[in-house]
C-alpha positions as CSV (number, residue, x, y, z in Angstrom):
1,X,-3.6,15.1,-20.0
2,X,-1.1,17.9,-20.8
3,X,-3.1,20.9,-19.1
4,X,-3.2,18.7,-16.3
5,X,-1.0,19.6,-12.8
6,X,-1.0,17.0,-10.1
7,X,-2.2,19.0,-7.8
8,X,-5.5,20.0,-9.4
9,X,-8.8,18.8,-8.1
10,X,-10.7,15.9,-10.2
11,X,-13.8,16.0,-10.8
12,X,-16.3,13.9,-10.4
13,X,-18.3,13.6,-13.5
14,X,-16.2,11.8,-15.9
15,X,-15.7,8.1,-15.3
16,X,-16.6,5.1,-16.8
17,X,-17.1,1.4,-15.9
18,X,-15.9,-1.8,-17.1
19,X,-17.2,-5.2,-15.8
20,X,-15.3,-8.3,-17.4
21,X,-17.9,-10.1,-19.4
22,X,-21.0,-8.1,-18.7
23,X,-20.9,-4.1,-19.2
24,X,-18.6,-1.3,-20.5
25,X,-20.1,2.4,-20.8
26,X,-21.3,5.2,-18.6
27,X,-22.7,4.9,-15.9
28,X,-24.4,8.3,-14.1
29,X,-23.6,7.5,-10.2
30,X,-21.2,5.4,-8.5
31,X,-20.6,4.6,-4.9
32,X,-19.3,2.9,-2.1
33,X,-15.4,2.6,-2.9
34,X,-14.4,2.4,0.5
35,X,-12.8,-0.2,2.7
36,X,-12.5,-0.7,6.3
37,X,-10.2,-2.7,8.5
38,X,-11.3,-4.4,11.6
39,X,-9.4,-2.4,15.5
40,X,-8.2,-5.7,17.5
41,X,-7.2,-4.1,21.0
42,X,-4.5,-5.8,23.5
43,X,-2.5,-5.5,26.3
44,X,0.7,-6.9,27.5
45,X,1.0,-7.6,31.1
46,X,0.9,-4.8,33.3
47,X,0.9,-2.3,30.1
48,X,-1.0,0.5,30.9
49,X,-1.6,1.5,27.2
50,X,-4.1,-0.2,25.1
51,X,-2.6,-1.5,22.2
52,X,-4.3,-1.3,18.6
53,X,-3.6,-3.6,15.3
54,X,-5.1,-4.1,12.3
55,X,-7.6,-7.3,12.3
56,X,-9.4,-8.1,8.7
57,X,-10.3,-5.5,5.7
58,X,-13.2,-5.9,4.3
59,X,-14.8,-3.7,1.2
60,X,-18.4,-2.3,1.0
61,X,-21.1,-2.8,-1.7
62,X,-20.6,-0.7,-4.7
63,X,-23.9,0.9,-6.4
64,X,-24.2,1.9,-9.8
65,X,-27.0,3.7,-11.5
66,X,-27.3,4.5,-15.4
67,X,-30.1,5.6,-17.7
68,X,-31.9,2.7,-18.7
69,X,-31.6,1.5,-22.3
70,X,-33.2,-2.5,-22.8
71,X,-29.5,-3.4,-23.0
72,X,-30.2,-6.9,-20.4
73,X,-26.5,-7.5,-19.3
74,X,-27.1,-6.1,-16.0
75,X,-30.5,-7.8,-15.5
76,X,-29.4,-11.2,-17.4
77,X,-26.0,-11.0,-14.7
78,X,-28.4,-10.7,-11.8
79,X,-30.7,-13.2,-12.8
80,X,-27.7,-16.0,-12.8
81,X,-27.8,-15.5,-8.8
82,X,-31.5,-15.7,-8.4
83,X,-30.9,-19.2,-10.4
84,X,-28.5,-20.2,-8.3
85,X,-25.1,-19.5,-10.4
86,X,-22.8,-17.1,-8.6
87,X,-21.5,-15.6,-11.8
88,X,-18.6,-13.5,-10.2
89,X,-16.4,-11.0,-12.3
90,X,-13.6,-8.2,-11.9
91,X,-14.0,-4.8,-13.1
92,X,-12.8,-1.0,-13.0
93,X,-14.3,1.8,-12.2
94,X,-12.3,4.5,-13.8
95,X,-11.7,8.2,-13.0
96,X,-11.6,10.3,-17.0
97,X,-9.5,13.5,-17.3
98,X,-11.8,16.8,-18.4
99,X,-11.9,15.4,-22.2
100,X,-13.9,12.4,-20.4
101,X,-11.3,10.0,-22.9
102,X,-8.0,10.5,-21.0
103,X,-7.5,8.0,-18.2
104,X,-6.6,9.5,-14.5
105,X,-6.7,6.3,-12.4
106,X,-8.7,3.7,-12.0
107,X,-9.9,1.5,-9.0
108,X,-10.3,-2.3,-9.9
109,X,-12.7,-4.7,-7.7
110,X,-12.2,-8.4,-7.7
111,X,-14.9,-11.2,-7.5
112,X,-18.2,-9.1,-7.7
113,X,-21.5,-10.3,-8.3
114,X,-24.6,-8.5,-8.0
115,X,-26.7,-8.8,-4.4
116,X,-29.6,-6.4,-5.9
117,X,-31.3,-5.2,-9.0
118,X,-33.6,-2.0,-9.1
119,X,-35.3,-0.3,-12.1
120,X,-36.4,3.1,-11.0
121,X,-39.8,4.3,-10.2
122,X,-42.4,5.0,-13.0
123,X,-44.1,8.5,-12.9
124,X,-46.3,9.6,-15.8
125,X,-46.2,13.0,-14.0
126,X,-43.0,14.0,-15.0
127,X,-40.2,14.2,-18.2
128,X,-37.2,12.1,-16.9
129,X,-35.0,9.6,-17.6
130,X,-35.6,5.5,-16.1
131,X,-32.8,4.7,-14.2
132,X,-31.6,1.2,-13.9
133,X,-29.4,0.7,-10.4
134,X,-27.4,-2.7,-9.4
135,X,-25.4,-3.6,-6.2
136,X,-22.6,-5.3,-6.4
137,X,-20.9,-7.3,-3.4
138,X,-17.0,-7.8,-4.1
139,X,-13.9,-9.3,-2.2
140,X,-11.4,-7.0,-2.6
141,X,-10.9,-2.8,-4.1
142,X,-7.6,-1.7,-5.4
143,X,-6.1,1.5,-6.9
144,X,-4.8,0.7,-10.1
């Protein structure tokens, strides 16, 4: 984006998501790209520090929430795990400059399938928008 300086803040409004196979398009709320390695403590001999290293990284659940619109490519990619196939696929979430077109970065996920399927609540009582959330369980987040 040519307005742009590296230092300015992002916001966090304009993004998109891409799942190979299943979904491209807005999405209104996503979370849970974070990652977190495992503390293995030592000590050697008569050491009197307590020695830290890294033990194994593993990558939380990532929840996404859009408006729903009878499109069935989240539900139908769900269903495949209740039935027993473990459909997994690789996708982006992606970070959109202030024209929401311009790509900023993007943060890929590897071997995700979804652990849970929710369709908001129903309320007669007030004007708003169903919304249609999945969890997704994946093996690895990187920055792209």
């Amino acid at each position: 984006m040519p307005n742009r300086r590296n230092f300015d803040h992002i916001g966090s409004f304009n993004f998109r998501v891409e799942i190979n196979d299943v979904t491209e398009g807005p999405f209104i709320f996503v979370s849970g790209i974070e990652s977190q390695s495992e503390v293995i403590e030592y000590r050697n001999g008569a050491d009197l520090l307590t020695r830290k290293v890294p033990g194994r990284t593993s990558y939380s659940n990532i929840v996404m929430r859009r408006g729903y619109n009878n499109v069935d490519d989240l539900w139908e990619w769900r269903k495949s795990v209740t039935n027993g196939v473990i459909n997994r696929r690789n996708g982006s979430i992606i970070i959109l400059g202030a024209d929401a077109e311009t790509e900023i970065i993007r943060f890929n996920f590897f071997q995700a399938w979804p652990c849970r399927y929710e369709l908001g609540q129903f309320n007669g009582e007030v004007d708003s928008v169903l919304i249609e959330e999945i969890e997704i369980v994946t093996e690895k987040i990187e920055r792209g």
